[in-house]
N, C-alpha and C positions, 0 to 999 in steps of 0.2 A: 869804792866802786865808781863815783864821778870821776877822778883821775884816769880807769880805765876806758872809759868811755871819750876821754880825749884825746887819750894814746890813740886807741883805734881812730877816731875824727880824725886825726892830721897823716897817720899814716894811710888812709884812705883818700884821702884831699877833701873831706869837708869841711866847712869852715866854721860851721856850728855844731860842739856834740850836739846838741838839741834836736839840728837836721836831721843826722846820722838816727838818732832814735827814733823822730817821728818816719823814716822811710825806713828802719828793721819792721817799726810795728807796723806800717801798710803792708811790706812784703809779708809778712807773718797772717795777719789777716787776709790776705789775698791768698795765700795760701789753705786758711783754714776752709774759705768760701768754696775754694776748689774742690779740696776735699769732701765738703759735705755734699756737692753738688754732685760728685763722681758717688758717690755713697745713696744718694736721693735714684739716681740712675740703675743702680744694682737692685733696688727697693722696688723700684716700677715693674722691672723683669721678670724679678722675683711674682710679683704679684700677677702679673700678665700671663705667667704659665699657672704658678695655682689657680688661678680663674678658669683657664683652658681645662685644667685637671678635672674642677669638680663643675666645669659645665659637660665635660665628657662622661663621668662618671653620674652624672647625675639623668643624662639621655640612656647610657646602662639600665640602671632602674629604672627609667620608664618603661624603658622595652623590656624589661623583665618582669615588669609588672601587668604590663598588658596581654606579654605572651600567656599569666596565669590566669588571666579573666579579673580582676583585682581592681580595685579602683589605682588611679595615679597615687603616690606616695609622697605627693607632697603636699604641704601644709595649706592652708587657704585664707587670706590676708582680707580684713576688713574693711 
């Protein structure tokens, strides 16, 4: 495996395999950062509508509840 990694260094033009490894593994890492950070963004969304959902859903019940005469249906925090 060290022999490959020199092969690729010199026909790349770097001058150190060592270079060439430590910039796969930044790009590799910069890579993953990206990913997580597009994936963290889908996670927000996600969350941003189910929030939307059961605050809608949850103004339902109230008004459902109050069209019955009923007390409100939700819990009451100490």
């Amino acid at each position: 495996f060290p022999s490959l990694l020199t092969i690729v260094a010199e026909r790349v033009g770097v001058q150190l395999p060592s270079n060439l490894l430590f910039i796969i593994s930044i790009l590799l890492l910069l890579g993953v950062c990206l990913h997580l950070s597009w994936e963290l963004s889908v996670v927000e969304d996600e969350t941003r509508t189910l929030a939307e959902e059961v605050a809608i859903l949850r103004t339902m019940v109230e008004d459902m509840s109050s069209r019955d005469g009923d007390a409100p249906a939700t819990p009451t925090t100490k």
